[in-house]
N, C-alpha and C positions, 0 to 999 in steps of 0.2 A: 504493500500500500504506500502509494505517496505520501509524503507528509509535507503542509500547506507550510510555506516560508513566512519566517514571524519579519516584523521589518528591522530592517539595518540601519541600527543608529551611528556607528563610526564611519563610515564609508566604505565598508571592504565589501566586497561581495562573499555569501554566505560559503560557509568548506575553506577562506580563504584560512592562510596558515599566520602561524602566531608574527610571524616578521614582515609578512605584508601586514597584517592590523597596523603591527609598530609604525610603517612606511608612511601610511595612511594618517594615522594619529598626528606625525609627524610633519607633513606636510598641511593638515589643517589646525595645527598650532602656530604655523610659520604664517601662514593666510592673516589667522587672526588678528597674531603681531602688526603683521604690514598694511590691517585696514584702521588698525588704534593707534596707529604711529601718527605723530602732531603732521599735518603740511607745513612743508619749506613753507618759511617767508614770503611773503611776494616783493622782489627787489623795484617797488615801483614809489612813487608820491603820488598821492591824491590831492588834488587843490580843492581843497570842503567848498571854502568861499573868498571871494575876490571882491571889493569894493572901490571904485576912484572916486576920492570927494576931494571938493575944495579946500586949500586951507584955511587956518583963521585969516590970515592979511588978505586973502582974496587974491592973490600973483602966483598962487601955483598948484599944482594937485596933488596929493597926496592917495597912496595905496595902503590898503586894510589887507592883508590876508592871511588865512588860516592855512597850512598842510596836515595831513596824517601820513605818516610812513612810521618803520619802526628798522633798526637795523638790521642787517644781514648778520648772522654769524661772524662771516668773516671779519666785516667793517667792526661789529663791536669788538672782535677779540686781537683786531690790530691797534685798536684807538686805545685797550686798557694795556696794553706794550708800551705805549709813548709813541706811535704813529698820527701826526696831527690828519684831521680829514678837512675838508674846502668845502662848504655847501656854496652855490651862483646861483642866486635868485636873477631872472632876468625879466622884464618888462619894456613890453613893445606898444606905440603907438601911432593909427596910423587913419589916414582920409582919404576915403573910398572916393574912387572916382572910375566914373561909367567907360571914357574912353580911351583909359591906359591901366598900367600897372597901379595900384593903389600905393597912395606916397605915405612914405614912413615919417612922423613927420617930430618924436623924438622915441628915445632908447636910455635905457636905463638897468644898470647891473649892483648888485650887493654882493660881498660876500662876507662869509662866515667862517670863521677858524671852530673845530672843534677839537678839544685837546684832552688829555690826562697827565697828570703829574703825578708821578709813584712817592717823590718828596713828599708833597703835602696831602696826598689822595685824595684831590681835589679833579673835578674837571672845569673845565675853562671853556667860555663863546666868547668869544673873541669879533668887534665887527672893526676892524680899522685901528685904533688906539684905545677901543673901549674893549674891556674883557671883564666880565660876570662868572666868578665862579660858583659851581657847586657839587654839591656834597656826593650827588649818586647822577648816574648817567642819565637815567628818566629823568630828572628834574632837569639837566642840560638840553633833553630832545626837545621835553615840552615848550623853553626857552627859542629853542629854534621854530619849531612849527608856526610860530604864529609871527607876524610882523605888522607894528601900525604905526601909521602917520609915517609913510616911506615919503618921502619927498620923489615926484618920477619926472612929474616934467613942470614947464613954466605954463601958465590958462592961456599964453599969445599963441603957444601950440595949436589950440580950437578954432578952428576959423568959423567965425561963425554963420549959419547957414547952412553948411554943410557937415554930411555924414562921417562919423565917426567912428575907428573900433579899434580896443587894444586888447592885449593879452599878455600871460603871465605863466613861468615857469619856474619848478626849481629843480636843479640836479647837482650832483656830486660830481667835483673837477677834478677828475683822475691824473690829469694831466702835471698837479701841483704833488702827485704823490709821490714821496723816494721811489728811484728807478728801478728797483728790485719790485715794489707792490705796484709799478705802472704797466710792467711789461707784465702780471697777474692778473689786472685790470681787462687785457686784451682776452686772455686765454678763461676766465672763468665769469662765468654771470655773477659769482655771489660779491663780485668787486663791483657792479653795476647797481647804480640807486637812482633815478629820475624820475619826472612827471613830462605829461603829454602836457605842448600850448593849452592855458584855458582863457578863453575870452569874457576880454571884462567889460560890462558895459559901458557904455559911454550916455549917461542920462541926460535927458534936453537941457535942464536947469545948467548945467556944465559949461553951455554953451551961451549964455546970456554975458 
């Protein structure tokens, strides 16, 4: 008489021998590891949000914006070495026009030193001759993410009556990095950190 197959809960197929079970067992322990393992990073910038307003004196415009990124592995475990990194914020402005190339009509770059010191186990943002230390690395990013009251361009930029549009990015200048983590830069993603252009608007009252 046959007898009716009960079902299979490990994966083997029944009669199967004690070292295929193991094989089996084995390979859907490895599965499960590799569906509960964290995702990589994503080595990108998001621009949350982007703002151009006037300033107080009324002569020029000023940029508001926020990013989210968060480091790569690599980047953070070069910067707590003493590898300084370069964040370039850049910002473009520009008046549309119907029968040629659109004129660029100002530009605008920042940058960013981010650093560690194993002396004082401090990190350091640094923007030009100004440097803000602090105490733990997230409190350095948070520092960086966000930028207000950028000075970008002069209000004689706006012509008025006509259409306008600018935009904004920020990435990491590989380029500023000792020569050993540059030519790394080239051959691995996890040395790569940037944002796509985001367009900012350019509001009527702007142009008054």
């Amino acid at each position: 008489m046959l007898r009716a197959a009960g079902p299979v809960l490990d994966g083997a197929a029944p009669g199967a021998s004690p070292v295929g079970r193991l094989l089996v067992a084995a390979l859907l322990a490895v599965s499960l590891l590799c569906a509960a393992a964290p995702v990589a990073a994503d080595n990108s910038i998001e621009v949350r949000s982007a703002e151009l307003r006037q300033v107080a004196d009324g002569d020029g415009l000023a940029l508001d914006v926020t990013f989210d990124f968060d480091l790569p592995w690599a980047l953070e475990d070069a910067v707590s070495r003493g590898v300084p990194l370069y964040f370039v914020v850049d910002f473009e402005l520009y008046r549309s026009r119907w029968y040629w190339f659109d004129e660029r009509r100002a530009s605008a770059s920042l940058t960013y030193r981010l650093s560690y010191s194993p002396l004082t186990r401090q990190y350091r943002v640094a923007r030009g001759t100004l440097a803000l230390p602090f105490e733990t690395l997230g409190a350095a990013l948070t520092s960086l993410r966000r930028i207000s009251g950028w000075a970008v361009a002069e209000r004689a930029a706006l012509g008025a009556g006509s259409s306008h549009w600018a935009q904004v990015r920020m990435r990491l200048d590989t380029a500023q990095l000792p020569r050993p983590f540059q030519i790394g830069a080239i051959t691995s993603r996890d040395w790569t950190l940037d944002s796509e252009w985001r367009n900012v608007a350019v509001r009527p009252e702007l142009l008054r």
